[in-house]
N, C-alpha and C positions, 0 to 999 in steps of 0.2 A: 471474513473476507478483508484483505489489504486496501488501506486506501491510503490516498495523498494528501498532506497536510500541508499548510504552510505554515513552519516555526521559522521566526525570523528571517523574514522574505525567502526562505530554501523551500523546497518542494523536498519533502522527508515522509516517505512508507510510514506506516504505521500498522501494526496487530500483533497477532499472538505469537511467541514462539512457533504454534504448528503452522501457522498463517505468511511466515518468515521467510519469504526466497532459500534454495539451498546454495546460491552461486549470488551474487554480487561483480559490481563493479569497482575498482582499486577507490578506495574513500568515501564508497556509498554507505549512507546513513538510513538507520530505522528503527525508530521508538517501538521498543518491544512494550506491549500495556499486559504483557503476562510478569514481567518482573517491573514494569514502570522506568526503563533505561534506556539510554540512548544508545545503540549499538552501531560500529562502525565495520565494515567488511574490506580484508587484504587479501592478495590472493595467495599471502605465506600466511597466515595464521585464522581464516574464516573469518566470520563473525566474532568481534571481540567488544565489550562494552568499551566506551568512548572513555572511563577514566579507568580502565582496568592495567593494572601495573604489570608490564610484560606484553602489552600490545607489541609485535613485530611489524614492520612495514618496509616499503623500499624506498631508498631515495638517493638521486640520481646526482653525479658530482665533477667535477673537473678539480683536477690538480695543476698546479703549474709553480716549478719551483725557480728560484731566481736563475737567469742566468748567468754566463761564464763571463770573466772580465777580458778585454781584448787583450794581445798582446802592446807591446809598447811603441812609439814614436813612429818613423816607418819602418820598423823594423816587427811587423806584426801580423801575426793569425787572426783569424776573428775568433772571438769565445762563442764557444756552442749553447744553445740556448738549453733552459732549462727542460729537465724534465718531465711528461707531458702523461695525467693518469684519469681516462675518461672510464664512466663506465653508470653502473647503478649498484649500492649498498645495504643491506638488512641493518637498520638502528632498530634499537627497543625503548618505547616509550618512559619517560620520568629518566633514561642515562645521561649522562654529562658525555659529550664527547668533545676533544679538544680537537683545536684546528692552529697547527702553524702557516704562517706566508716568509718563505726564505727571500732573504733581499740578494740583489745580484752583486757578485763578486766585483773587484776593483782592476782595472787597468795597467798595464803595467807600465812602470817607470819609465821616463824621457833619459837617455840616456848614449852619449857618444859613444860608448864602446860595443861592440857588438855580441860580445862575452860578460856583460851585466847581468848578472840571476833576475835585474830586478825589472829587466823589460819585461816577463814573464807575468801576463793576468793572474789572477786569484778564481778558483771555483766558486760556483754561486751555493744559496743558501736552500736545503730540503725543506720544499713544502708537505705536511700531512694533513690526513682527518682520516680518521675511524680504522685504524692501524694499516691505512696506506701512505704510501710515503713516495715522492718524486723525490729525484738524485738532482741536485745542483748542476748547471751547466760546466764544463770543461774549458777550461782556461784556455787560453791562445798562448800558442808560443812566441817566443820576444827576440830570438837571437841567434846565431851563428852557432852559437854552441850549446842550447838547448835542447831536452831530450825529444820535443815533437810538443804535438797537442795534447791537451791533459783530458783525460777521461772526465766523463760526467752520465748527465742525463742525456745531454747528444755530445758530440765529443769538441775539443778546441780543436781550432785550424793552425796549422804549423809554419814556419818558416825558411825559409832557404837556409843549409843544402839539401834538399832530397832526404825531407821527413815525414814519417808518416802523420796523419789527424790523430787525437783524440778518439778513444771507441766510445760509441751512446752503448746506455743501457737496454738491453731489449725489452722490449714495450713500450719505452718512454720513451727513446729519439734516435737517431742517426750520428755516424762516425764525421770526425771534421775532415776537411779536405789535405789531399799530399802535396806537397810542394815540390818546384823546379829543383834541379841539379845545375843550370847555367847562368840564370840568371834571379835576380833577387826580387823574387816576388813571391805573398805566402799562398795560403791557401783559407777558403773559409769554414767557419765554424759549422757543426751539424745541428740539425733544426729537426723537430718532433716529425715532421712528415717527408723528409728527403736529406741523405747527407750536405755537406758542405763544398763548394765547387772547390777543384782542385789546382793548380798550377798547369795553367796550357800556354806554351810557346808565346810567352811571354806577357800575359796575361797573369790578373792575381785572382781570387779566389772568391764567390758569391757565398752569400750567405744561405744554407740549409733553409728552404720553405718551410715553415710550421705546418698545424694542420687547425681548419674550419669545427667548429664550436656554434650549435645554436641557442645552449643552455640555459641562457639569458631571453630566448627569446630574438634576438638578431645575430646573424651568421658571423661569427668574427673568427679571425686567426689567432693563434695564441703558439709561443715558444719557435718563434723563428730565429736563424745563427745569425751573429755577424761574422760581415766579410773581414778582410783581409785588408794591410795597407799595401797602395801603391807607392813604388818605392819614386817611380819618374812622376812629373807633377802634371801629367796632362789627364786625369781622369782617377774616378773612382769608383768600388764596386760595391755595386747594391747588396744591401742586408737581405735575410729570408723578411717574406712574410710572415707577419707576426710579432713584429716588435723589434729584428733584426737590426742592430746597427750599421753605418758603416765607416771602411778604416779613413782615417788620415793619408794625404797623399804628402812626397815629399818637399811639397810647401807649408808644409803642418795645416792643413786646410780640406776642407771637401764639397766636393763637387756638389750642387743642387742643395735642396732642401733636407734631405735626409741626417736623421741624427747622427751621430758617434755616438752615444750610448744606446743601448736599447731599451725601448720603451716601458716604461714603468707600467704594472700590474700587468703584463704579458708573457713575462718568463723570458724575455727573447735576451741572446747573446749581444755583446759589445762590438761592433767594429774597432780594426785595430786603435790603440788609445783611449776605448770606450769603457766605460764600464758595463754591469750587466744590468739588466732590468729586473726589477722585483718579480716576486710572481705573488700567484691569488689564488685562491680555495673560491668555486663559487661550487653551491647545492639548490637543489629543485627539490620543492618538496611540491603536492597536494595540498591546497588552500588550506582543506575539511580538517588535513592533519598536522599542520601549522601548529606549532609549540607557542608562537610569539617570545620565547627566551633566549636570549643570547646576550654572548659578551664580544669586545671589539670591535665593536661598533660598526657592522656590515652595511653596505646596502642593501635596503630590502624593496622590493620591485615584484609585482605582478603580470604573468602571461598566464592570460587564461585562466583555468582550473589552478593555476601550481603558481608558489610564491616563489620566488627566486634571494637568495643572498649572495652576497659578493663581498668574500673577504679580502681587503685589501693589508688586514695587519693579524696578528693571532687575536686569538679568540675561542671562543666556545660554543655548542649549538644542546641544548638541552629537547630532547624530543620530544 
């Protein structure tokens, strides 16, 4: 007959192989005393001994790759935010899996002429782990004579005349916003959970919402766009949620508290003259299945049952 032990303040089954639950809960443990080991239960792979090389298990991840750099001066789309790959993964115990954090792309050039290639943002940097991969946010476009917003993970916001956004990649984020034909105002970058606002009657362009993350433990937004710049100086428009920047108005200045870059470790797009926000690999594992090995130096943080890491730079997670 099964009974309960205390090893190491845990409450841990104990008996025989026959004696052995046939179903388990994800990280439940029980000292088998027919082979004398500690066994641990997933619901991909049963019952497996705890140092057994080939254990499977799941574990649960966010990606968020840097985002898109703004376009330039006021002459600027917002960069679409990076990104954005939620979801849960099968590792196998004792593998090395690497982890990149892409940094966010650059802002484009301050520049009098309206035909400068160099008002034009730069894409941001792809974040991975465990052969997935978020796309770099989409540059903002910078100019007059600019081909539009640049593709990404959501896409860049574009500039007057009458261009289109950036297209996001499906799954990971939303297209930037379209620009006016009359007057010179852009449009905003796309953010993981909603496109980029577009050029309305005389108005510029909001930045793409991201989307809510509990992963950590607390609700947060991650991979929001930046807007666009005002080209008149009476106002400015707000970035997505989620790290969103916002642009430059044309007093070279912006309105309220809100940055022109987008926020570091969130993935989020640049407002125009912004640059893009880094992004960050975080993973939720099960305390019981906790490796304790890594490299780049993550934060590590507990909710619950499940350790949490937060990669803010590359690194490694060894299962």
């Amino acid at each position: 007959m099964t009974r309960a032990i205390d090893i190491a303040e845990r409450k841990i089954l104990t008996g025989t192989t026959a004696e052995r639950p046939a179903s388990g809960s994800n990280g439940q443990q029980y000292y088998n005393t027919s082979t004398g080991r500690l066994e641990l239960y997933n619901t991909i792979g049963g019952w497996k001994n705890a140092d057994e090389t080939g254990l499977q298990f799941s574990i649960q991840y966010l990606i968020a790759a840097g985002g898109g750099g703004g376009g330039g001066a006021t002459r600027g789309g917002g960069g679409g935010a990076g990104g954005l790959l939620t979801g849960n993964s099968t590792i196998i115990k004792d593998t090395v899996y690497n982890i990149v954090v892409g940094s966010g792309g650059s802002s484009g050039a301050y520049s009098t002429s309206a035909n400068d290639p160099a008002l034009r943002g730069s894409q941001g940097n792809s974040s991975s782990f465990n052969s997935l991969t978020s796309i770099g946010g989409g540059p903002g476009d910078g100019g007059d004579s600019q081909p539009g917003g640049g593709a990404g993970g959501s896409g860049g916001g574009s500039w007057y005349p009458a261009k289109a956004g950036g297209a996001g990649t499906t799954g990971q984020g939303y297209a930037g916003g379209n620009s006016g034909s009359s007057s010179p105002y852009g449009s905003g970058g796309g953010g993981a959970g909603g496109p980029g606002g577009n050029f309305d009657s005389g108005s510029g362009g909001f930045g793409g919402v991201g989307l809510q993350s509990s992963i950590t433990g607390t609700s947060t937004y991650y991979c929001g766009g930046g807007s666009s710049s005002d080209y008149l100086a009476n106002s400015n428009f707000s970035g997505g949620l989620g790290g969103g920047g916002i642009g430059k108005n044309a007093s070279g200045t912006t309105v309220g508290v809100s940055p022109m870059n987008g926020t570091a470790n969130t993935g989020g797009g640049g407002g125009a003259s912004g640059n893009g926000g880094s992004g960050i690999v975080i993973l939720r594992v099960l305390t019981s299945l906790y490796s304790g090995t890594t490299t780049g130096s993550p934060t590590v943080t507990t909710d619950g049952d499940y350790t949490v890491l937060q990669y803010t730079s590359s690194g490694s997670y060894t299962a």
